[in-house]
C-alpha positions in Angstrom: -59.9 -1.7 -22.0 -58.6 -2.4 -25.1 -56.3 -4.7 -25.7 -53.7 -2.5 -27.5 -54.3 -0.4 -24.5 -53.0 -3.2 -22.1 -49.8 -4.2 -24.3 -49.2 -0.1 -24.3 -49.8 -0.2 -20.6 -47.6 -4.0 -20.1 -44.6 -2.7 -22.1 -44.3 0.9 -20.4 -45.1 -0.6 -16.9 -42.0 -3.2 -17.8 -40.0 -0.6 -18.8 -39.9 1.5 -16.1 -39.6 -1.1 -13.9 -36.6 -2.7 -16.1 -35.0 1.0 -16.1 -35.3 0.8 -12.0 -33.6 -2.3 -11.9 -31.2 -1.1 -14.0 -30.6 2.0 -12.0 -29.9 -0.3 -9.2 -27.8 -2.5 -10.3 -25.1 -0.8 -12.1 -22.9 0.8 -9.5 -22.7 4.4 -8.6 -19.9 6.3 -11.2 -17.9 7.9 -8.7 -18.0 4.6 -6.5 -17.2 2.8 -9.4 -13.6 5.0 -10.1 -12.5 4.9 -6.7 -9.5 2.6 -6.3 -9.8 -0.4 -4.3 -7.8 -1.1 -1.1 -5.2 -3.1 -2.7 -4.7 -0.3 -5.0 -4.0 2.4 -2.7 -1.6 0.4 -1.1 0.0 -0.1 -4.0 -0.2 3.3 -4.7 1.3 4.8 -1.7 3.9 2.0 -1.9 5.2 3.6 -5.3 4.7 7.3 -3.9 7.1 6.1 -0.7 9.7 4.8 -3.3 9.5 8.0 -5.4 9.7 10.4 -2.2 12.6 8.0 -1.0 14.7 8.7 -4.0 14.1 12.3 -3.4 14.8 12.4 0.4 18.3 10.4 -0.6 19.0 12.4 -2.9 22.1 15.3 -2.7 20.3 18.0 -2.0 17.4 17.2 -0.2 15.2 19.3 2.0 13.7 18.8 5.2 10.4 18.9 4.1 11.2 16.3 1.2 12.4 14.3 4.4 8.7 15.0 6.2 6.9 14.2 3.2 8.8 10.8 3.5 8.2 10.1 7.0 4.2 11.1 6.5 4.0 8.9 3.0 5.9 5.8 5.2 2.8 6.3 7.9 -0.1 6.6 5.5 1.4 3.5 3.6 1.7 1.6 6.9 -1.5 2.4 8.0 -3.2 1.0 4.6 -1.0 -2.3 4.8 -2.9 -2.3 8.0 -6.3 -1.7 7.2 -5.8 -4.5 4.5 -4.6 -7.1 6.5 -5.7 -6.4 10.4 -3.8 -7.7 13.2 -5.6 -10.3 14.8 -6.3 -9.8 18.8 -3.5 -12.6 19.7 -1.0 -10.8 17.4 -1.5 -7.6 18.7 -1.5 -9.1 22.7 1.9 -10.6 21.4 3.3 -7.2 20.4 2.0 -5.5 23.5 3.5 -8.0 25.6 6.7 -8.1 23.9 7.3 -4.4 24.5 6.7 -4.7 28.3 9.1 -7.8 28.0 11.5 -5.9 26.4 11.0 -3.1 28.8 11.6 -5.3 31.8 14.8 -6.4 30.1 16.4 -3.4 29.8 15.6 -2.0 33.2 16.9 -5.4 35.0 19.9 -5.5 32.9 20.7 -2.5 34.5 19.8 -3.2 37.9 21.6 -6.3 37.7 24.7 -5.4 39.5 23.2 -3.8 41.6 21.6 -6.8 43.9 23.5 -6.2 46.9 22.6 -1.8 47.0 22.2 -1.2 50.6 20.0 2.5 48.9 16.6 2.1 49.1 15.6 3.9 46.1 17.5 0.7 44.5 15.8 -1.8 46.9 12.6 -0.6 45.6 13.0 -0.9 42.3 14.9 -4.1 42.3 11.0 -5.2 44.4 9.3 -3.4 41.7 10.9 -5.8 38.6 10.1 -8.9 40.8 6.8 -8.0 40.7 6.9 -7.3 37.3 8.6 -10.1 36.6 6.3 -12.5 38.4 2.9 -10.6 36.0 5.2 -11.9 33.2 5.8 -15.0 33.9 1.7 -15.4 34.5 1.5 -14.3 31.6 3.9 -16.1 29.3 1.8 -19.5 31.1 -1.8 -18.0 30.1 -0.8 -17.4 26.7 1.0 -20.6 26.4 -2.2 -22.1 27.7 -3.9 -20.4 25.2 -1.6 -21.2 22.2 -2.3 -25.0 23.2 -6.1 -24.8 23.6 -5.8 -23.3 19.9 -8.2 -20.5 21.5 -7.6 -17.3 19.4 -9.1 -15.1 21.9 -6.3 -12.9 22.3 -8.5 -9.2 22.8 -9.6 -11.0 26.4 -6.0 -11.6 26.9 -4.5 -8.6 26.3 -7.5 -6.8 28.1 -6.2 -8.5 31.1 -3.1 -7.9 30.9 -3.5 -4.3 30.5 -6.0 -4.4 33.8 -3.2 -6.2 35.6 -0.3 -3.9 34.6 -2.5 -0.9 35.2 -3.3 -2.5 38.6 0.3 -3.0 39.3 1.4 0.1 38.3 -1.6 1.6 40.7 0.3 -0.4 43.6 3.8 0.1 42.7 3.5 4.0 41.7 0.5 5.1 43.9 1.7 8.4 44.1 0.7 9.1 40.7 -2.4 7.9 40.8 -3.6 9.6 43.6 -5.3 12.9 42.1 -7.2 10.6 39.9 -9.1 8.7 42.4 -10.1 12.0 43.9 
């Protein structure tokens, strides 16, 4: 060949393979429009603050109020997905709940120490027990919050399996169609 032929041949074969590259490399045009995370949130922020205004306002309709409520959960859902709750965090929540929980249902048991019914006597045994899974609990995540170990999932995977075991020994009677 020639050698104009191979400069003709060079220049289109670099080309089309600069054209490929380029192809490649410069992002997709809807992709490239799409808001980013932090955007959205920022987004649905403002549309909450707007919709709040509207929902205080004289005036206001239920369904202005249920636009409000459903803007508050898509907003709360994308602060989420932003910044994920690590596994510790979210066995803290979980655990705070049932703490909670157990607080409430022994404040109102707690005159109630000396009941001679024994719908009473059981459920005064049934917040020991609960009690005592707490207080393993509070020492293993103590434990853990010393030994700097973030593994929190494993945590609160056990303490679901214990609370679901407990509640299988103190509350057999609903669980008995399911092991059939």
């Amino acid at each position: 060949m020639k050698k104009k032929t191979w400069m003709i041949l060079s220049v289109c074969g670099a080309l089309a393979i600069g054209g490929f590259v380029w192809g490649n490399l410069s992002p997709n045009q809807a992709e490239a429009n799409a808001p980013t995370l932090q955007e959205k949130v920022s987004y649905a922020n403002e549309s909450y603050d707007a919709q709040k205004k509207i929902a205080d306002a004289p005036g206001a309709t239920t369904a202005d109020e249920q636009k409000l409520k459903e803007l508050a959960s898509k907003a709360g859902d994308l602060e989420a997905e932003l910044s994920p709750q690590s596994a510790l965090d979210e066995f803290n929540e979980v655990f705070a709940g049932y703490k909670d929980l157990y607080a409430i249902e022994s404040a109102h048991y707690a005159d109630q120490q000396d009941s001679e019914d024994p719908a009473v006597q059981r459920v005064l045994e049934e917040l020991e027990q609960k009690g005592k899974l707490i207080a393993q609990f509070e020492k293993q995540a103590q434990s853990q919050a010393l030994s700097k170990s973030a593994d929190g999932e494993s945590l609160l995977d056990q303490f679901m399996a214990a609370t679901s075991k407990l509640n299988q020994e103190l509350y057999p009677e609903q669980y008995k169609y399911e092991s059939k």
